[in-house]
C-alpha positions as CSV (number, residue, x, y, z in Angstrom):
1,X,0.0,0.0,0.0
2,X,2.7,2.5,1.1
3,X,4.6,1.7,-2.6
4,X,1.1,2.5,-4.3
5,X,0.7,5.2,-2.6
6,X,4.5,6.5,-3.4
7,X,3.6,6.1,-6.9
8,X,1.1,7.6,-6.8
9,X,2.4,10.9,-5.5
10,X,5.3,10.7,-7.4
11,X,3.2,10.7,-10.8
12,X,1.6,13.8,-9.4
13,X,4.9,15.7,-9.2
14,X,5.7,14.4,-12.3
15,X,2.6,15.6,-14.1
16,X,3.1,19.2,-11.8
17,X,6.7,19.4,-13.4
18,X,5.4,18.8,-16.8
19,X,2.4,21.2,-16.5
20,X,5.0,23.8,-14.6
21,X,7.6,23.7,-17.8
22,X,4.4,24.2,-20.4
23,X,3.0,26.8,-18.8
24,X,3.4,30.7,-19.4
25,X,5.2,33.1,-17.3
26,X,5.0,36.4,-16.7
27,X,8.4,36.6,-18.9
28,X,6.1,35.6,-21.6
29,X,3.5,38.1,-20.9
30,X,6.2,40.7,-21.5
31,X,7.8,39.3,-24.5
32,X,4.1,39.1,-25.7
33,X,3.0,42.7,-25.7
34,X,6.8,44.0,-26.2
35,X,8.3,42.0,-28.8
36,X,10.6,44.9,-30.0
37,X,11.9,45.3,-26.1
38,X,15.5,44.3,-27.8
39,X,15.1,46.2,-30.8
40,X,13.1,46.0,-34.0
41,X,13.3,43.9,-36.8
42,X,15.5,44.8,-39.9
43,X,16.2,44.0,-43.1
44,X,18.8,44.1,-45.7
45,X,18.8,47.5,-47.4
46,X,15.4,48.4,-46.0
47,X,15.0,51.9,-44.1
48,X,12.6,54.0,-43.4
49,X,12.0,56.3,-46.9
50,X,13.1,53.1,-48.3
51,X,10.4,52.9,-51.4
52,X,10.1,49.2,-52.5
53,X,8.4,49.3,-56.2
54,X,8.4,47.1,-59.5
55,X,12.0,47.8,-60.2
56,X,13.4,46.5,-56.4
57,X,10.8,44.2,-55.2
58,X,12.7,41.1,-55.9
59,X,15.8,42.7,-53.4
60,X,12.6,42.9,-50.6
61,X,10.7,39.9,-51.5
62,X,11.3,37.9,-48.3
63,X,10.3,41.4,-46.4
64,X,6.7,40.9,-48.0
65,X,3.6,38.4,-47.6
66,X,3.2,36.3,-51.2
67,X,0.1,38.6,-52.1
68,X,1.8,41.9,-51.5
69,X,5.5,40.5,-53.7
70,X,2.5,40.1,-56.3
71,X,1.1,43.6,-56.6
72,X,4.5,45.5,-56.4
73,X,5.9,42.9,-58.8
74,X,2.9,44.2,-61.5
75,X,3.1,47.2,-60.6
76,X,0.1,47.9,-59.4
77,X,1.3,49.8,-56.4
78,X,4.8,50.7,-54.4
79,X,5.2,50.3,-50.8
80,X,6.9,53.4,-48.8
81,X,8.6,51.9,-45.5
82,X,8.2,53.8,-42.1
83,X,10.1,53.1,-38.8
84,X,8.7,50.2,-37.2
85,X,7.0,51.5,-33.6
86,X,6.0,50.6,-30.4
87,X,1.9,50.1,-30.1
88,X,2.1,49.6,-26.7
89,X,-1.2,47.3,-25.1
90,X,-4.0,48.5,-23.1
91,X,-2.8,48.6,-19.2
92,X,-6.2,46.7,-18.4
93,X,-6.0,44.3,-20.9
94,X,-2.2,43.8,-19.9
95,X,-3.0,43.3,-16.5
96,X,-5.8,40.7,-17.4
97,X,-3.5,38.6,-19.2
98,X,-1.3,38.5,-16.0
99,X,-3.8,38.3,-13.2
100,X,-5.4,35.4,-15.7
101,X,-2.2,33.5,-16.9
102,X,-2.6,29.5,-17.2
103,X,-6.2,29.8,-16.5
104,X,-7.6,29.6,-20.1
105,X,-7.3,25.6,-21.8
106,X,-8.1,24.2,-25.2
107,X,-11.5,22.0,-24.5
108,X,-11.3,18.5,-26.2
109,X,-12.7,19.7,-29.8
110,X,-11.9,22.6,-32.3
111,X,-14.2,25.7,-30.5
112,X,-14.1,24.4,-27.0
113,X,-12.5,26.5,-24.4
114,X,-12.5,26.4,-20.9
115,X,-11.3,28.9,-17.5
116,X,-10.9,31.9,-20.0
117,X,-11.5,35.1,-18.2
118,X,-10.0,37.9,-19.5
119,X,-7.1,39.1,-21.9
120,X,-4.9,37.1,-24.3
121,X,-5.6,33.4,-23.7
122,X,-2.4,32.1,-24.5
123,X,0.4,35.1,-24.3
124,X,2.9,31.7,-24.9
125,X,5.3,32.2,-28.4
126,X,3.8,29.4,-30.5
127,X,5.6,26.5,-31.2
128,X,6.1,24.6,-34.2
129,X,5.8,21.1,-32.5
130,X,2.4,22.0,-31.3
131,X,-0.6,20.5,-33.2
132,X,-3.0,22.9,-31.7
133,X,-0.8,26.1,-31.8
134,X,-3.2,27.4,-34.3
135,X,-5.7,27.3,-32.7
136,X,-4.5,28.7,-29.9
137,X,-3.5,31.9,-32.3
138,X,-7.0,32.0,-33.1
139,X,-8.6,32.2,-29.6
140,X,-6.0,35.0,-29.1
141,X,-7.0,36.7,-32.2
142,X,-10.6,36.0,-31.1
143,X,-10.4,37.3,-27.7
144,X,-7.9,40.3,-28.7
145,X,-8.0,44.0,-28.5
146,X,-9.5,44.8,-32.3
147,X,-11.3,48.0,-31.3
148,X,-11.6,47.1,-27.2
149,X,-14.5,46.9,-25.1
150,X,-16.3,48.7,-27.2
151,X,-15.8,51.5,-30.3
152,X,-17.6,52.6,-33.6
153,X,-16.2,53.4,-37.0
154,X,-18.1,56.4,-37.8
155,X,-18.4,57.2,-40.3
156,X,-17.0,54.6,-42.6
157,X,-17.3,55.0,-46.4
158,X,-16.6,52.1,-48.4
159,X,-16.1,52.4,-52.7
160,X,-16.5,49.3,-55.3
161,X,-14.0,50.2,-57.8
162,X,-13.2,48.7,-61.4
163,X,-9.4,48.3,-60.7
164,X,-8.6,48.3,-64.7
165,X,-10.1,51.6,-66.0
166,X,-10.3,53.2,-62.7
167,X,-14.0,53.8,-62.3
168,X,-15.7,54.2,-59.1
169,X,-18.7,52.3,-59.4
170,X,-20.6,53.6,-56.3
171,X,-19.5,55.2,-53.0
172,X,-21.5,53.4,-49.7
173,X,-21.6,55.5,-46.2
174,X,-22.1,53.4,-42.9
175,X,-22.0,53.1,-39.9
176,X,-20.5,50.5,-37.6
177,X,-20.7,49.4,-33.8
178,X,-18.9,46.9,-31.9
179,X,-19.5,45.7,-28.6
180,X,-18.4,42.9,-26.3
181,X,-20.7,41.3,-24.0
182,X,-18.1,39.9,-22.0
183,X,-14.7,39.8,-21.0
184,X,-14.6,43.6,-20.6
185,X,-11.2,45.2,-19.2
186,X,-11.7,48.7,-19.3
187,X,-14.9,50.3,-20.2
188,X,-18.4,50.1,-17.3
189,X,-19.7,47.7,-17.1
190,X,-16.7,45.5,-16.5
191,X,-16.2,42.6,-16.6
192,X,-19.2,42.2,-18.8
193,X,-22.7,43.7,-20.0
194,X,-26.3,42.2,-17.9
195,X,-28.7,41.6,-18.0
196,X,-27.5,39.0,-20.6
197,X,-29.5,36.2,-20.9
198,X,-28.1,35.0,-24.4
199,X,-24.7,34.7,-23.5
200,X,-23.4,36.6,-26.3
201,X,-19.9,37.6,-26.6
202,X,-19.8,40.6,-28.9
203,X,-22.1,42.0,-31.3
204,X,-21.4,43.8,-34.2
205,X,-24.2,46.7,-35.5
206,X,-24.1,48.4,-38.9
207,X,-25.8,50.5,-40.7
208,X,-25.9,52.3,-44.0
209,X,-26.6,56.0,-44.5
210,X,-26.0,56.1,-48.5
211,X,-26.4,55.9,-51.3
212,X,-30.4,56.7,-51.0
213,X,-31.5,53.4,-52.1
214,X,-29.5,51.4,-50.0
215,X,-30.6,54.0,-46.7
216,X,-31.5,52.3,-43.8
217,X,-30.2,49.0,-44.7
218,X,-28.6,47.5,-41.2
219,X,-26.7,44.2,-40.6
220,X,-26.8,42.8,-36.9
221,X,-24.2,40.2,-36.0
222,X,-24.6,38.7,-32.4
223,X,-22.1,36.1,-31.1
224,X,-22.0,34.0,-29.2
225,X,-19.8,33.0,-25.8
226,X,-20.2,29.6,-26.5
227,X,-17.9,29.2,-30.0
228,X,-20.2,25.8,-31.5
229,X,-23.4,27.7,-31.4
230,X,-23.8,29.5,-34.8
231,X,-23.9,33.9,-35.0
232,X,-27.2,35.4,-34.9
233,X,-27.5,37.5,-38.2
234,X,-30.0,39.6,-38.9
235,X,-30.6,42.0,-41.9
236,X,-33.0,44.8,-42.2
237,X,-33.7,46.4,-45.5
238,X,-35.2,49.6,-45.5
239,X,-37.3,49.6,-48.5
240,X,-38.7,46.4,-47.3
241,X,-39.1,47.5,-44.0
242,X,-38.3,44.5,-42.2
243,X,-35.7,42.1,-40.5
244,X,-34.8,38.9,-41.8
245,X,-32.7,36.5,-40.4
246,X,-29.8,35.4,-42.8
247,X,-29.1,31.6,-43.4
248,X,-25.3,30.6,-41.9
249,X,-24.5,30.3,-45.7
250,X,-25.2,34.0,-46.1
251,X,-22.3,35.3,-43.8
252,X,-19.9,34.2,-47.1
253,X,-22.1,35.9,-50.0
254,X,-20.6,39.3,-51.3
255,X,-22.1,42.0,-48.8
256,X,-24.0,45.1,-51.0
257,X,-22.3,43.8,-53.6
258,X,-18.9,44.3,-52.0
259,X,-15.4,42.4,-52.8
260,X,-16.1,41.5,-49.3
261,X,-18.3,38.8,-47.4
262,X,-19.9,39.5,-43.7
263,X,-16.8,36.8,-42.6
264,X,-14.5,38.9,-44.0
265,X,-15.0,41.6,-41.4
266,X,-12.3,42.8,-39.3
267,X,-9.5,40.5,-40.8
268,X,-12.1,37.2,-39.8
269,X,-15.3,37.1,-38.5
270,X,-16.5,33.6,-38.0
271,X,-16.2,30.6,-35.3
272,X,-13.0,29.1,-33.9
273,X,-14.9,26.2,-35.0
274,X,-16.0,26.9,-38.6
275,X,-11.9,26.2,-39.4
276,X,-8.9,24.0,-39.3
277,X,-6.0,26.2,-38.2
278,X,-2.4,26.3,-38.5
279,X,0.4,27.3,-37.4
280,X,2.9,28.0,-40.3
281,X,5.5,29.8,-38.5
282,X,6.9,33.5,-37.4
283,X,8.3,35.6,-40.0
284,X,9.2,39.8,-39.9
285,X,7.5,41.5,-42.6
286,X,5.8,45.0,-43.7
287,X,3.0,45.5,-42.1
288,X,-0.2,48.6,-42.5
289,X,0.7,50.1,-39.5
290,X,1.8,53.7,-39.0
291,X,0.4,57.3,-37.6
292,X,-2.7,59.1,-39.4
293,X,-1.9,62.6,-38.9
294,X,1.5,61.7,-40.6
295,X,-0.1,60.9,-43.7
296,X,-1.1,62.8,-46.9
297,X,-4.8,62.6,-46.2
298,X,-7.6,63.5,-48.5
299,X,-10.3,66.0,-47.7
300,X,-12.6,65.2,-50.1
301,X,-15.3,64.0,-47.6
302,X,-15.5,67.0,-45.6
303,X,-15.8,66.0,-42.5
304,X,-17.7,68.6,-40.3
305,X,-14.8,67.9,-37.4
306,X,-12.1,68.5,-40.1
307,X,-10.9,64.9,-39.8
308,X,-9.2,64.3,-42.7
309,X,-9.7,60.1,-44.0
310,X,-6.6,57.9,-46.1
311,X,-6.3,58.8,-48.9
312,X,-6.3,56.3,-51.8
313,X,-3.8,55.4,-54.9
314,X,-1.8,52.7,-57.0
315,X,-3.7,50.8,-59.8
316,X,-7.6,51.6,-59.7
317,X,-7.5,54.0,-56.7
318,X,-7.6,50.6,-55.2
319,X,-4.3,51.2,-52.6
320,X,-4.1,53.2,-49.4
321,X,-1.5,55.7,-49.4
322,X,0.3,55.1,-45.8
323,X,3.1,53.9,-44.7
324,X,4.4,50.3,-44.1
325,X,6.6,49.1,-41.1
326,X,8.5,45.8,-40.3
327,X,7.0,44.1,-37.9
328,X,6.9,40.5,-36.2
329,X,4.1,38.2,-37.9
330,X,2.6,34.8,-37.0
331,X,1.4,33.1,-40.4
332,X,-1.7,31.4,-39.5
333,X,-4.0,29.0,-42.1
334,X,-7.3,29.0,-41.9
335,X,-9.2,26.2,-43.8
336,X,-12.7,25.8,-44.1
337,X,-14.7,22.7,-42.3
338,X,-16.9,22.8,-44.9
339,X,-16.3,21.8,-48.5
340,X,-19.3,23.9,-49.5
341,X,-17.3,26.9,-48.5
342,X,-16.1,29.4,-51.2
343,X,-12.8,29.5,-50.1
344,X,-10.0,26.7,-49.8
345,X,-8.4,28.8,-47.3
346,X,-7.3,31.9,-46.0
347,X,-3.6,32.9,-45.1
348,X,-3.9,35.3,-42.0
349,X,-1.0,37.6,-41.0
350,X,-1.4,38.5,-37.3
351,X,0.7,40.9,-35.5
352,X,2.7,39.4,-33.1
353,X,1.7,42.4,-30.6
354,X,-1.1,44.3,-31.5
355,X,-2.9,40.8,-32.3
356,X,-5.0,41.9,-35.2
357,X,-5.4,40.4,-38.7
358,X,-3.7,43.2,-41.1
359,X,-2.5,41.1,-44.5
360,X,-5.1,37.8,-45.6
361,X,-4.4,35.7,-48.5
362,X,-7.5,34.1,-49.6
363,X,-7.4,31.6,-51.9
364,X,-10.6,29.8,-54.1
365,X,-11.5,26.3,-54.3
366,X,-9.1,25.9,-57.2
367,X,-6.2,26.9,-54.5
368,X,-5.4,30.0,-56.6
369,X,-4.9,33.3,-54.6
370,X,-8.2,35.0,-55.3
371,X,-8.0,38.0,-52.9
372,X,-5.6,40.3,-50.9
373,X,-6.9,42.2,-48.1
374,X,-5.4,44.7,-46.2
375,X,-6.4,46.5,-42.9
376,X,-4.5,49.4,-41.9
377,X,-3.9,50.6,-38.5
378,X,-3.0,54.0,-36.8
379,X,-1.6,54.3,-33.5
380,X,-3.9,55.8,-31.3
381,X,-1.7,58.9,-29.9
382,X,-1.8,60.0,-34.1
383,X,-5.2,59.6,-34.6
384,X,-8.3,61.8,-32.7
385,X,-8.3,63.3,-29.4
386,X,-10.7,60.8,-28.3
387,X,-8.1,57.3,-29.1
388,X,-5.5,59.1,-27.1
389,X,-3.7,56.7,-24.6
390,X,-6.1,54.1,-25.1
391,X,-3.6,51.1,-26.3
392,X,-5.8,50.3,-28.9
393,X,-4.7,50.0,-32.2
394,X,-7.0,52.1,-34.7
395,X,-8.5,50.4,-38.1
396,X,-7.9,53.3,-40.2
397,X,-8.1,52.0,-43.6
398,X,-9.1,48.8,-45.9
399,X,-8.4,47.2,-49.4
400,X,-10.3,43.8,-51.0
401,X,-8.9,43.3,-54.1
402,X,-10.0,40.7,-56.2
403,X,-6.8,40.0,-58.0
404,X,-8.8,37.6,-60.7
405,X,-11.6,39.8,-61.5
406,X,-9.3,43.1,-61.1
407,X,-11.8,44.8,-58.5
408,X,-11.4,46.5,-55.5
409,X,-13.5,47.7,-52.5
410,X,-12.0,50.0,-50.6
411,X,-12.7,51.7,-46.9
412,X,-11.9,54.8,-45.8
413,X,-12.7,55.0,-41.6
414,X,-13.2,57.3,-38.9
415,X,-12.7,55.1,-35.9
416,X,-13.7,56.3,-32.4
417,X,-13.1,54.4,-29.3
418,X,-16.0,56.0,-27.2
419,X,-18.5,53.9,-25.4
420,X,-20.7,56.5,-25.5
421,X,-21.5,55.8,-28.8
422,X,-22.6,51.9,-28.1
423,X,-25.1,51.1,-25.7
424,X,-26.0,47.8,-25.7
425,X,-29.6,48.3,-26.6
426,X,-28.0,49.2,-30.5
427,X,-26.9,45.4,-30.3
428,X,-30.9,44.5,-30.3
429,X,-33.0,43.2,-33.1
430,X,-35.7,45.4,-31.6
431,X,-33.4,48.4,-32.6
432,X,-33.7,47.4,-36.3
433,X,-37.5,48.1,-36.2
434,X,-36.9,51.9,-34.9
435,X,-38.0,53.2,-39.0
436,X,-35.6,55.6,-40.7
């Protein structure tokens, strides 16, 4: 009995060493949300001012994803290289990830997740030998900073342009809300929204202003805590004058018409569950991230503040004109469950601190690259009064292009990071039914 029971114990120190040497550390917290904390990245030849067009690309290639080596290789735009910067974290969100470290585990299946509070789930670097590292990128993505607790883009104006003769094809004006439900850091209520008797994680409100015929239109995304139940969508037309739900097929159709689909939004907008993900390794690359009030901006909107939106370039007017900087990247591969999906997969670039999805690769059922999508982000200390010191990296610009069909949709934003202007009753289907 007294063996047994030495074996026992024995096997529990064992399994407490092994659990001790896997888990993260608050070293890893820091090397997390200051990956530059021993200097930045470089690259042969490459500078800030560098300019990396048609007639160099092939010196830079390795410094760019495959998508973006393709359209400076044609020509169809040039990158400009800015110093690589520091966009330090949220404090609270920071703090979350510390006070909640190790508590957050992979459940059995693809979508399961259990002990998550608050913060990034897994602050760990990823590791190559680790089947589910992945996923484990995606729950961070997932449970990241992209606009905090809560923030609006607004307004938003999106353009469907023919990338080949230049044409602007029609000029939409939204627009959009996010919220989350739960695991708030910084923003009242925290640490989540009640009553909330749905368990929803985050919900995701737009609307359109123009063109006149498209007035009124509104798009409701509710999501839920629980990763295998499918989004609520709901869609509210407002010459019909009434909210339909949309089939789970409908979040991959092209949105108004848009180079985009509703999954699309923010980089990805589905389940954990609705992929297969992959790890497929850590590389430095240019990345859309640089300060706003830098920029050569455009005016034409006239915005009554005086803010000042990216301007657009490059083939089509399809290219935001900003500034790229080297950053560190986790390459993560996204493949469908579904065969019925319209993509094979999607190649996600994810900052290694910010945590945001900046550079996609998607590619169709053929496994040819059919899109390249890029989301641009300011630093908040450039950008309005109101993103000032909030640690929360601004989307600030966007760019579909449909490399086969030589189209583009692009998005020019005004992102504001002010509660204020989400209260939880916007994230309602009863809100749709307010009339213009």
């Amino acid at each position: 009995m007294t063996t047994k029971i030495h074996q026992i114990g024995l096997a529990l120190v064992t399994a407490g060493f092994a659990l001790a040497a896997g888990a993260a550390t608050e070293a890893d917290v820091e090397a997390a949300f200051n990956p530059y904390k021993n200097g930045f990245p470089s690259f042969p030849g490459l500078a800030a001012g560098t300019v990396v067009n048609k007639g160099n690309v092939e010196q830079f290639k390795d410094a760019l994803d495959p998508g973006l080596y393709q359209i400076v290789k044609n020509g169809w735009d040039e990158i400009k290289v800015g110093p690589t910067t520091q966009f330090a974290m949220d404090k609270f969100y920071v703090e979350a990830t510390k006070k909640n470290l190790n508590t957050a585990k992979l459940g059995a299946q693809n979508g399961e997740i259990t002990g998550f509070v608050a913060g990034r789930p897994f602050p760990e670097e990823p590791k190559a030998d680790d089947p589910r590292a992945g996923e484990k990128l995606a729950w961070n993505f997932k449970y990241g900073l992209n606009w905090g607790d809560n923030a609006a883009i607004y307004p938003f104006y999106w353009k469907y342009r023919n990338m080949t003769s230049g044409q602007v094809e029609r000029t939409l004006k939204f627009n959009f809300h996010f919220l989350n439900f739960k695991h708030r850091v910084q923003h009242a209520p925290v640490p989540e929204v009640t009553p909330n008797p749905s368990e929803l994680f985050r919900g995701i409100y737009v609307k359109v202003l123009e063109p006149q015929d498209l007035k009124n239109t509104q798009l409701l995304i509710q999501r839920y805590e629980d990763d295998l139940k499918f989004d609520d969508a709901y869609l509210y037309l407002g010459f019909q004058r009434r909210v339909r739900r949309l089939a789970t097929g409908q979040t991959t159709d092209a949105f108004l018409g848009a180079d985009l689909m509703i999954e699309d939004f923010e980089g990805y907008n589905g389940r954990i569950s609705d992929m297969k993900w992959t790890f497929k390794g850590t590389k430095n690359i240019l990345m859309p991230y640089y300060n706003h009030n830098e920029l050569q901006l455009t005016d034409e909107f006239k915005d009554p503040s005086g803010y000042k939106f990216v301007d657009f370039g490059g083939q089509g007017g399809c290219f935001p004109k900003i500034t790229w900087q080297l950053r560190k990247v986790y390459v993560l591969e996204a493949a469908p469950v579904l065969a019925s999906h319209p993509v094979s997969k999607r190649v996600f670039h994810v900052d290694a601190q910010v945590f945001n999805i900046n550079r996609t690769l998607i590619y169709d059922r053929k496994g040819e690259l059919w899109k390249t999508f890029t989301i641009g982000k300011s630093h908040p200390d450039h950008h309005l009064p109101v993103n000032k010191g909030t640690g929360i990296a601004i989307d600030d610009s966007f760019s579909m292009i449909d490399v086969q069909a030589k189209h583009c949709t692009t998005g020019q934003f005004k992102g504001q990071v002010d509660p204020k202007l989400n209260p939880p009753s916007l994230f309602q289907v009863q809100n749709m039914r307010g009339g213009d």
